[in-house]
LUMNU-642216 format. One record per residue (C-alpha): residue number from 1; residue in one letter; z, x, y. Coordinates in Angstrom, 3 decimals, decimal comma, padded with zeros to 6 digits, always signed. Layout:
N
[pt NUM "A" [Z X Y]]
...
END
This chain:
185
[pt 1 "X" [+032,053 -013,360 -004,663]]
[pt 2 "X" [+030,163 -015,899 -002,856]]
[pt 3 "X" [+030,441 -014,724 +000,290]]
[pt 4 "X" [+029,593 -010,871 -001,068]]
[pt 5 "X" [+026,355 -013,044 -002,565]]
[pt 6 "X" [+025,269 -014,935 +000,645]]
[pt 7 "X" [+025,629 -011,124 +002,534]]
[pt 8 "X" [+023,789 -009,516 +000,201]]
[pt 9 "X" [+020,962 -011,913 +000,598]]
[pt 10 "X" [+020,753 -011,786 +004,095]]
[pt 11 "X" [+020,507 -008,458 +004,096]]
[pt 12 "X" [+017,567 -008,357 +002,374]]
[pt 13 "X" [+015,955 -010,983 +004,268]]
[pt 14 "X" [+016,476 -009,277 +007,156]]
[pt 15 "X" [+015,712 -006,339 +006,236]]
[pt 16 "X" [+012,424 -007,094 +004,641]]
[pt 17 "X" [+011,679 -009,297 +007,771]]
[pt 18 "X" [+012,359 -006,218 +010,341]]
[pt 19 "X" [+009,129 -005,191 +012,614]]
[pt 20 "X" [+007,739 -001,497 +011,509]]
[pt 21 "X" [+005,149 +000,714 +012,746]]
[pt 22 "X" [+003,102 -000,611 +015,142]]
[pt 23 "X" [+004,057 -003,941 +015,084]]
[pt 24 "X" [+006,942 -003,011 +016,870]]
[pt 25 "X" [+005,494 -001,416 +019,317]]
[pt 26 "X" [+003,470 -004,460 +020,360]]
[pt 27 "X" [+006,275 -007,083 +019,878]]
[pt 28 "X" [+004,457 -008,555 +016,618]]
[pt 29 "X" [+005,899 -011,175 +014,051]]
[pt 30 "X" [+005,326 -010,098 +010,025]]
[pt 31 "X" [+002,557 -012,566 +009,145]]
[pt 32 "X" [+003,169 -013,230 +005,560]]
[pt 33 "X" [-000,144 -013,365 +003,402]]
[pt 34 "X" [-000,432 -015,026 +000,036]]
[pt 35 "X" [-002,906 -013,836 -002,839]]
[pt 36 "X" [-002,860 -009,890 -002,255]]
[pt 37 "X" [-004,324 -007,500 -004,417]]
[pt 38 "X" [-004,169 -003,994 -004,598]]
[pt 39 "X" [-007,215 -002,127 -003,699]]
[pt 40 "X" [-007,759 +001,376 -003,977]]
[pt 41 "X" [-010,462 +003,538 -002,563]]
[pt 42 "X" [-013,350 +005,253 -004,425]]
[pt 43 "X" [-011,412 +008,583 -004,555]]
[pt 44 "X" [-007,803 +007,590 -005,341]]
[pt 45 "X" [-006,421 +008,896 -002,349]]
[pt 46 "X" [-005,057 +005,431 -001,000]]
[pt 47 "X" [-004,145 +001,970 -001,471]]
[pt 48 "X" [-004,049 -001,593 +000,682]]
[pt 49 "X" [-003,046 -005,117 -000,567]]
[pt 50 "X" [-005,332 -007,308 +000,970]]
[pt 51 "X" [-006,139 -011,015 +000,172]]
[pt 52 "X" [-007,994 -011,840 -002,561]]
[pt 53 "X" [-010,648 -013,780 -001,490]]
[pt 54 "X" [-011,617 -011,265 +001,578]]
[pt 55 "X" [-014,585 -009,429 +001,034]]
[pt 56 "X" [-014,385 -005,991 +000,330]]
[pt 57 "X" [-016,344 -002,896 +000,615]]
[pt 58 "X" [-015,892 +000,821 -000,428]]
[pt 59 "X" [-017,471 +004,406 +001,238]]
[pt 60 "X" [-017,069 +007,704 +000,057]]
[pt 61 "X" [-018,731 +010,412 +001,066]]
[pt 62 "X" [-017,616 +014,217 +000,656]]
[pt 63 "X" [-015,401 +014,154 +003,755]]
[pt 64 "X" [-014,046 +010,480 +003,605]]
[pt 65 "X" [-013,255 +007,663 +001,645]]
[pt 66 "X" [-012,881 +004,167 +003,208]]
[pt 67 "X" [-012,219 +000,501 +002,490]]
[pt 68 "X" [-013,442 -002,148 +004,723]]
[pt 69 "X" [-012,144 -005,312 +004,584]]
[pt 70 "X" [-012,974 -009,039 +006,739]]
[pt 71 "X" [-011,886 -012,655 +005,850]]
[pt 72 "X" [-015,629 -013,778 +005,625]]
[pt 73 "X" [-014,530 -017,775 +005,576]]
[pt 74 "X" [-014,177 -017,493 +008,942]]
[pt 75 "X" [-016,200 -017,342 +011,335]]
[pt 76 "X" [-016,420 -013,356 +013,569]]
[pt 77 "X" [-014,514 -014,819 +016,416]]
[pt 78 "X" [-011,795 -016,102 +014,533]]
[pt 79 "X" [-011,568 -013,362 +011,655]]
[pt 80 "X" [-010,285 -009,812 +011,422]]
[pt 81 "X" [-012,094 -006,827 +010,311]]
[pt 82 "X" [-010,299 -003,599 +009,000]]
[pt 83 "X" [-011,513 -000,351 +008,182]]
[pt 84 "X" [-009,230 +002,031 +006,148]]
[pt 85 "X" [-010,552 +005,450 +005,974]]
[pt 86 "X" [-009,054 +008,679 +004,181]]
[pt 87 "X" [-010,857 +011,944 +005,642]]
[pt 88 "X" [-010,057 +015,561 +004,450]]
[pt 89 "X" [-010,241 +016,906 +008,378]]
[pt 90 "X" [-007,194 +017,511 +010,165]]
[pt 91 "X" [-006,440 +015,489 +013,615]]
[pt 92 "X" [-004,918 +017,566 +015,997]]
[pt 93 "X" [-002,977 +014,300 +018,425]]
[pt 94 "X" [-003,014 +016,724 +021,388]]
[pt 95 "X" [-004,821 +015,983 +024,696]]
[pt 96 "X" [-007,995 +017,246 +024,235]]
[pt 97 "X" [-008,055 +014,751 +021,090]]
[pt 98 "X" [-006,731 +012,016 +023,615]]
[pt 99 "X" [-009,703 +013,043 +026,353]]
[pt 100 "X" [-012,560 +013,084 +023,517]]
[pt 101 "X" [-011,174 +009,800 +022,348]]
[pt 102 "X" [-011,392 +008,451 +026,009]]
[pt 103 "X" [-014,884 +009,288 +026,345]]
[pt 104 "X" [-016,509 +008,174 +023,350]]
[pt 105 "X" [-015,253 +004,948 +023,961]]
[pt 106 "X" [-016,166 +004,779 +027,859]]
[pt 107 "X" [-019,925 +005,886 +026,373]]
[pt 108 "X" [-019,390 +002,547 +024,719]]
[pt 109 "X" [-018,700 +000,945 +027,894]]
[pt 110 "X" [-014,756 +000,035 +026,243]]
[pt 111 "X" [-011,711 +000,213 +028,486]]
[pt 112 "X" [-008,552 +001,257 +027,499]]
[pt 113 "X" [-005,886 -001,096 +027,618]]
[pt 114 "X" [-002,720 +001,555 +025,312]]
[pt 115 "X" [-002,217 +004,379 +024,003]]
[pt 116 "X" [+000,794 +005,267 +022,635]]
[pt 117 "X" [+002,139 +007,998 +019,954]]
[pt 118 "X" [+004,309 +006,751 +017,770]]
[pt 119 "X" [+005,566 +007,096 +013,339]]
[pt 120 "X" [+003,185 +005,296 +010,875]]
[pt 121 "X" [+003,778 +005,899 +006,888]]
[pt 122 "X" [+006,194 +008,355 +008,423]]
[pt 123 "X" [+003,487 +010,856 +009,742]]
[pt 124 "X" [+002,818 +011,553 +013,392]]
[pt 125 "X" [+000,459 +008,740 +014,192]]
[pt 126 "X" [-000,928 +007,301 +017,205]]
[pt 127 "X" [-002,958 +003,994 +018,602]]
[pt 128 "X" [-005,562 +003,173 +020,608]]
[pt 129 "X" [-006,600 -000,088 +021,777]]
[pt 130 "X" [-009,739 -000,897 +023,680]]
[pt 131 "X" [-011,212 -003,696 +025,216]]
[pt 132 "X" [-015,623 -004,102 +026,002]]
[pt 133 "X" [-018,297 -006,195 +024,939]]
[pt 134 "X" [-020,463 -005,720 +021,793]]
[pt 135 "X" [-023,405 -008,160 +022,066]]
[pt 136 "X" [-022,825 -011,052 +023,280]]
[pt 137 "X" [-018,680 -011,462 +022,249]]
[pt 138 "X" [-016,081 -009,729 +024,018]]
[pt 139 "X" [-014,139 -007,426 +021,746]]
[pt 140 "X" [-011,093 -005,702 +020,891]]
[pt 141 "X" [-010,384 -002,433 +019,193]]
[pt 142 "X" [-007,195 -000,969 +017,856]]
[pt 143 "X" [-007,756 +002,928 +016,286]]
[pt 144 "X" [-004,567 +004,326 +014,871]]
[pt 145 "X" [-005,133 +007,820 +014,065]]
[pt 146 "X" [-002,366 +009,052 +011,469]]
[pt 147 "X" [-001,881 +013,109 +010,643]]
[pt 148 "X" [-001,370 +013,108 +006,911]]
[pt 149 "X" [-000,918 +016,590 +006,087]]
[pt 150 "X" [-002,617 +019,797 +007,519]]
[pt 151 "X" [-005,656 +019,310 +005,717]]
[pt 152 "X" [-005,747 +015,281 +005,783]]
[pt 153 "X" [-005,637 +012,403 +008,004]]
[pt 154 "X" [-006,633 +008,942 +008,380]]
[pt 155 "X" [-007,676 +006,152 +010,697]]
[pt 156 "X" [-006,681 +002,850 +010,621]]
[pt 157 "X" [-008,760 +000,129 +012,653]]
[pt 158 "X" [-008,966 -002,844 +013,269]]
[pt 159 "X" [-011,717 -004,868 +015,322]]
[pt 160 "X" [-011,141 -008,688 +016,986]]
[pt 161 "X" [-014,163 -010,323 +018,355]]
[pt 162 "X" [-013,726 -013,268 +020,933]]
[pt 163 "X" [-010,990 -014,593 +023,179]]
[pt 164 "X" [-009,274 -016,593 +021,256]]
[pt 165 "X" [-005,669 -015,301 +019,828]]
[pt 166 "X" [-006,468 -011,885 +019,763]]
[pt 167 "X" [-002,572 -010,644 +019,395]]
[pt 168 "X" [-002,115 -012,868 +016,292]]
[pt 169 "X" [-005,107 -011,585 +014,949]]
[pt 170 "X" [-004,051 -007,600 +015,829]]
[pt 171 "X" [-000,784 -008,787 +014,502]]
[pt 172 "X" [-001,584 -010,256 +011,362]]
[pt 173 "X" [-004,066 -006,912 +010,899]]
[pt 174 "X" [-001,491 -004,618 +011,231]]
[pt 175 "X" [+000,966 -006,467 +009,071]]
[pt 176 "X" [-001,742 -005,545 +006,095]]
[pt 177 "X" [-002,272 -001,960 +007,727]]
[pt 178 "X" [+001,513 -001,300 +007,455]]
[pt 179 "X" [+001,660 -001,866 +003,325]]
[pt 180 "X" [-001,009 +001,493 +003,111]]
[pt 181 "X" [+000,181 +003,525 +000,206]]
[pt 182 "X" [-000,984 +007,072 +000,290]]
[pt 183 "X" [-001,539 +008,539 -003,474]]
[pt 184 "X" [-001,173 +011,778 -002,321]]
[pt 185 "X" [-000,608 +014,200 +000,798]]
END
């Protein structure tokens, strides 16, 4: 029985512990935060636990609904900032999505540094991470574009200003992106 006990347990713990989603694919440890609350968008469409004391806003508009979230007690080159958004448009994840994607972002003078399709919340999904300038900080940008349904998809992004521990801060952004709940698809 004790043995069956001390089994059972680490099971779960490894289990629960296991890299998902994109944190996988980038080799990322589960950062563990403290103090979540559930937040839900304007239209009911989707859920994120983020950290209580982050600030928060919400969008809406008739095609979209979107949280935004940042750890405001730190300072922009140290902090994370995440932007959720629900939009009733479908994403077609074929090339000529991949080519407009390329060149909006080299009008923004940002340089891809991945791309990679991949599963996230079980729907066809993929990522996109850039690197540029904006102002006067260097800056990082990972878009993960997620087909919901035919009708619906998302993106997922997540913005890291500075040089300083960029992949902990990607990491620790994508452990909150992975715990989206979708209300409906």
């Amino acid at each position: 029985m004790k043995y069956g006990f001390i089994f059972i347990a680490l099971l779960l713990f490894f289990s629960c512990n296991k890299k998902t989603g994109i944190s996988k694919h980038l080799n990322c440890e589960t950062t563990e935060f403290k103090n979540l609350e559930k937040v839900e968008d304007v239209k009911n469409l989707f859920s994120v636990d983020f950290p209580k004391n982050w600030k928060i806003n919400l969008y809406q508009d008739e095609i979209q609904s979107s949280i935004f979230a940042a750890d405001t007690t730190k300072q922009l080159t140290e902090t994370i900032l995440l932007d959720v958004t629900f939009i009733n448009q479908k994403i077609n994840l074929d090339e000529s999505f991949l080519l407009k994607q390329e060149q909006e972002n080299l009008v923004n003078n940002l340089i891809k540094i991945k791309t990679k399709e991949f599963i996230f919340l079980e729907k066809p999904s993929i990522y996109m991470i850039y690197r540029g300038k904006k102002g006067k900080f260097s800056y990082q940008i990972c878009t993960i574009f997620i087909q919901i349904n035919e009708e619906n998809s998302m993106l997922a992004k997540t913005e890291i200003y500075g040089d300083i521990h960029i992949n902990n801060r990607f990491c620790s952004a994508f452990s909150l992106l992975e715990n989206i709940k979708l209300n409906q698809e």
